[in-house]
C-alpha atoms as one frame of an Amber mdcrd trajectory, in Angstrom:
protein
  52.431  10.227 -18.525  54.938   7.696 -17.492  55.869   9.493 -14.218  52.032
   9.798 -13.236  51.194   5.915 -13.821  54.038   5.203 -11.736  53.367   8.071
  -8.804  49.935   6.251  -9.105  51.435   2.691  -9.253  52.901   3.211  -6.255
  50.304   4.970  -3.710  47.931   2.161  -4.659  50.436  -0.460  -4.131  50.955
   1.459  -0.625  46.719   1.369  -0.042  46.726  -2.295  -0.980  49.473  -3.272
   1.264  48.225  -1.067   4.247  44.837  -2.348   3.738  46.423  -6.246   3.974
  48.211  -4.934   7.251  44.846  -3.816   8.794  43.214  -6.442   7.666  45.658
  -9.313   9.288  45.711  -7.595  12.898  41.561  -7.234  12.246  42.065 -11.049
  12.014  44.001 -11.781  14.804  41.580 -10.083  17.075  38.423 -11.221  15.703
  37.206 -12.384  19.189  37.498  -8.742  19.749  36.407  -6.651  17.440  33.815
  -8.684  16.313  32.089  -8.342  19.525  32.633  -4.669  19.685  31.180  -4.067
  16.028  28.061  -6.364  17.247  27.829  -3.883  19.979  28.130  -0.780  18.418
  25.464  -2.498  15.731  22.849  -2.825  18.783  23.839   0.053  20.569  23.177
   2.051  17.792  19.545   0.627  17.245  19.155   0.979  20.998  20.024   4.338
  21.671  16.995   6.384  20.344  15.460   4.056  23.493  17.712   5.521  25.441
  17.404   8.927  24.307  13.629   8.519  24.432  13.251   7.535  28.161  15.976
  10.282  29.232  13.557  12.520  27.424  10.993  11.162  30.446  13.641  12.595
  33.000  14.424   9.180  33.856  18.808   8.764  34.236  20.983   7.591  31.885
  22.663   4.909  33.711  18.311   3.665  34.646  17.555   3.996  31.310  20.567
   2.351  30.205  19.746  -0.638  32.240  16.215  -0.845  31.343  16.774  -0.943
  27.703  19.451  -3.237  28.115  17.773  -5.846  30.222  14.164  -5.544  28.068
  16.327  -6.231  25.148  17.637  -9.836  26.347  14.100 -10.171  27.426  12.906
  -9.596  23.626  15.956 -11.657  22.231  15.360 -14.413  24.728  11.932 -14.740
  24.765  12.448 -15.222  20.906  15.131 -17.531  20.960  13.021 -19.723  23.715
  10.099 -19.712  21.127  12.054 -20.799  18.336  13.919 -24.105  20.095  10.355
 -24.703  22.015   8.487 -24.498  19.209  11.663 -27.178  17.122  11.254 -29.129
  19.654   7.824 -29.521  19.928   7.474 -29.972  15.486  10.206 -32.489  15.421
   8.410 -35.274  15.496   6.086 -34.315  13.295   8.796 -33.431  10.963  10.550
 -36.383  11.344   7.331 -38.400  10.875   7.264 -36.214   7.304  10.685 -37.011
   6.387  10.173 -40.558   6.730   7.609 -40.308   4.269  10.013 -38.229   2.075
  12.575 -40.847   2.200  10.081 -43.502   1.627   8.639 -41.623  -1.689  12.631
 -40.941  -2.268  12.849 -45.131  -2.600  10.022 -45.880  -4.437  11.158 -43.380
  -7.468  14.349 -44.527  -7.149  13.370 -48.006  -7.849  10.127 -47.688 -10.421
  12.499 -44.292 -11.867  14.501 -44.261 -14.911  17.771 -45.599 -12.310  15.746
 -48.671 -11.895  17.562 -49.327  -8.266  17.069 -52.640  -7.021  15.619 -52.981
  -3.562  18.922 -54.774  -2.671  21.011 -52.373  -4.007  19.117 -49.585  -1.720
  19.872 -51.942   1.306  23.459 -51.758   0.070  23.912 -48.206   0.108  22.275
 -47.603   3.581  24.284 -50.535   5.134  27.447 -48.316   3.239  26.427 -45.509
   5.453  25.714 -47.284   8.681  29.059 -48.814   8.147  30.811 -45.020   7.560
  29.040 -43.269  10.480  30.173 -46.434  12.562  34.277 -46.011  11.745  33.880
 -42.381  11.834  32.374 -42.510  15.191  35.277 -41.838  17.301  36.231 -38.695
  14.735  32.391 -37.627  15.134  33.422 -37.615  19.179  36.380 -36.013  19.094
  34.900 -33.421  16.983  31.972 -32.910  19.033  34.402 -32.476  22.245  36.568
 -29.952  20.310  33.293 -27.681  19.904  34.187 -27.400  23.699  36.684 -24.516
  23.586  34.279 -22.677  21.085  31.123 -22.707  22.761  33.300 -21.108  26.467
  34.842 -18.585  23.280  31.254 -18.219  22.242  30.229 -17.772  25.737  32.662
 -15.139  26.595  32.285 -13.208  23.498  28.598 -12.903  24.021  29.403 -11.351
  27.527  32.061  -8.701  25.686  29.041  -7.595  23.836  26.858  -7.039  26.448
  29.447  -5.356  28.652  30.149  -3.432  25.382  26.960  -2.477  24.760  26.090
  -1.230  28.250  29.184   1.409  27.846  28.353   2.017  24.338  24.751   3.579
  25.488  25.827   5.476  28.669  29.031   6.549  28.262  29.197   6.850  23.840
  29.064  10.373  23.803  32.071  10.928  26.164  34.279   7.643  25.071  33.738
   9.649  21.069  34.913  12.872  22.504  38.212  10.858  24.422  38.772   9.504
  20.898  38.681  12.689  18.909  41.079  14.217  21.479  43.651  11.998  20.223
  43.176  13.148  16.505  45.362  15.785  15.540  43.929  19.610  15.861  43.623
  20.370  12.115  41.536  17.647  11.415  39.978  17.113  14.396  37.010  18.875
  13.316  36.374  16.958  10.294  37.197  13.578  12.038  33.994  14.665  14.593
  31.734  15.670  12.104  32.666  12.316   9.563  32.445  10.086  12.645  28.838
  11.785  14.067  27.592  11.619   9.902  28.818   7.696   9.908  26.914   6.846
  13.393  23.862   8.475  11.634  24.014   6.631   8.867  24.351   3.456  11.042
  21.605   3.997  12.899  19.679   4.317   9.255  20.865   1.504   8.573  20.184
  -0.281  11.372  16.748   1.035  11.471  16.191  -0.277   7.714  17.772  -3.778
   8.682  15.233  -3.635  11.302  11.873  -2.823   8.718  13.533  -5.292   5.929
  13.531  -8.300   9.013   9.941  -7.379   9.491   9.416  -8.077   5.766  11.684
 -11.151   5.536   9.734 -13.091   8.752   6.543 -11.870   7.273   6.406 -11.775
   3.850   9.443 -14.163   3.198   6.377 -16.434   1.584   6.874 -19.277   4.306
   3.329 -19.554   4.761   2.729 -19.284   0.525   5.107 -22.362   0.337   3.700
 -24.411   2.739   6.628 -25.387   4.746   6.390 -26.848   8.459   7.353 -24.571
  11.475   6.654 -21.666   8.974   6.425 -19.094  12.323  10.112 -20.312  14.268
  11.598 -20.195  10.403  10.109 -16.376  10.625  11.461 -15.443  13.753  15.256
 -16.846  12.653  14.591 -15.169   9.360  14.071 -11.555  11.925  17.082 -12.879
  13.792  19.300 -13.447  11.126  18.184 -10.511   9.187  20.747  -8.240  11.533
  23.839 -10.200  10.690  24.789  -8.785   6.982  21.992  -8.485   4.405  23.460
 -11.357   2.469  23.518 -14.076   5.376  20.271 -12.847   6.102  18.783 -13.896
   2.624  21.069 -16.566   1.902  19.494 -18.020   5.209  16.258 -17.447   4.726
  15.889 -18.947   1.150  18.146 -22.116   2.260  16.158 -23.048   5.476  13.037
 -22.661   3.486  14.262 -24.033   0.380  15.751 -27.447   2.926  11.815 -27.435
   4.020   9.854 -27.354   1.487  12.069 -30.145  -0.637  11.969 -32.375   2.228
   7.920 -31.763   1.925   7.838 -31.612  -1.595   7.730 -34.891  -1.619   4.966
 -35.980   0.208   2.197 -37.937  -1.655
C-alpha cells in the first residue's frame, strides 16, 4: 500500500513539475505562441472556406488569399463600425453622464450621507488636485504603452503570416511534424492530432453560433443601454477570445452602461 502511494507520489510530483517547466518556457514566449494559437484558432474556422472554394476548382494558394483578405475585410469593416459608431454616441453619452453625475449629487446631498454642497466641492477639487501631481506619471505611462502597441503591432502581423501558412500549407506542415514522432506511435499521434483539430473546428464553429447569441440576444436592447448595436458587435468580437472573457465582457460593458443610465431622471 505504502510502496504504491509513494510510486504514485512520485510520478505526480514528476507531472506537476514537468507541467511548471512547460508552462515557464510557454511564458517566456508568449509573443509567440500566443499568436500562433490565435492563428490556428482562425485558421481552423477558416478552412472549411477554403476547402469549400477548392471544391469550385479554384487553387489553394487563390483560395487561400481570398479567404484571407475577405476576412480582414469582415473584421475591419466591424471594427470601423464600432469606433465610428463611439465616436459618433459620445457626446450624447457624455451629455447622459453629466446628468448621471448631477442626479449622483443631488442624492448625495438630500440622501441619508447628508453631503454638504461644500464638502462635494472638496472632494472634486481633491481629485483635480491628484490627476494634476500625477500628471507627469499619467505621461510617462502613456509613452511606455509605446513599446506595446509596435509588440501589438508585430504580433498581429505573426498571426496573419501564420494564418496564411496554416490554410495552404496545414496539411503538409502536420505530416513534417508527425515524421518526427517516433514509428510506434506515430500512428496514434496522427489520428489524436486529426480528432483534436476536429474538435477545434467544433468548437470554433460553436464559439461562432454562441457570439451570434451573445450580440443578439445578450438583452442590450431589453436593458436599454446606449450604443446597444457597437456593444453587440464587441460582444461577437470578444466572444472568440475564451468563453469566460467573452461573458465577463459582455455583462461588464453592459452592466458600466446601464448604471451610468440608471440614473437618469
Amino acid at each position: 500500500m505504502l510502496r504504491t502511494g509513494a510510486a504514485l507520489g512520485w510520478r505526480f510530483l514528476v507531472v506537476v513539475a514537468s507541467l511548471y517547466v512547460i508552462g515557464v518556457i510557454l511564458g517566456g514566449l508568449a509573443s509567440l505562441v500566443v499568436p500562433l494559437a490565435i492563428a490556428l484558432l482562425l485558421a481552423a474556422l477558416l478552412a472549411p472556406a477554403v476547402g469549400f472554394l477548392m471544391s469550385k476548382r479554384i487553387p489553394r494558394g487563390l483560395a487561400t488569399l481570398a479567404v484571407v483578405v475577405a476576412g480582414l475585410v469582415v473584421l475591419g469593416g466591424l471594427l470601423t463600425f464600432v469606433v465610428t459608431t463611439f465616436v459618433n454616441g459620445v457626446p450624447d453619452l457624455a451629455a447622459q453622464l453629466v446628468r448621471s453625475v448631477d442626479v449622483v449629487s443631488g442624492w448625495l446631498v438630500s440622501g441619508p450621507l447628508h453631503l454638504s454642497e461644500n464638502q462635494l466641492s472638496e472632494f472634486a477639487d481633491r481629485a483635480v488636485k491628484t490627476l494634476q501631481d500625477n500628471q507627469s506619471g499619467i505621461t510617462s505611462g502613456a509613452l511606455t504603452t509605446a513599446p506595446t502597441v509596435g509588440e501589438t503591432l508585430v504580433e498581429m502581423l505573426l498571426v496573419l503570416f501564420a494564418l496564411a501558412f496554416f490554410l495552404y500549407d496545414g496539411p503538409r506542415i502536420w505530416q513534417f511534424l508527425i515524421r518526427v514522432v517516433p514509428a510506434v506511435p506515430r500512428r496514434r499521434v496522427d489520428v489524436a492530432g486529426r480528432r483534436g483539430l476536429a474538435a477545434l473546428v467544433s468548437y470554433v464553429r460553436a464559439t461562432g453560433a454562441v457570439a451570434v447569441v451573445d450580440a443578439l440576444g445578450i438583452g442590450l436592447a431589453v436593458l436599454g443601454v446606449p450604443l446597444a448595436v457597437p456593444l453587440a458587435a464587441l460582444v461577437f468580437i470578444g466572444a472568440f477570445v475564451p468563453i469566460f472573457a467573452a461573458w465577463s465582457r459582455t455583462w461588464s460593458i453592459s452592466g458600466l452602461s446601464q448604471r451610468v443610465t440608471s440614473a437618469w431622471p
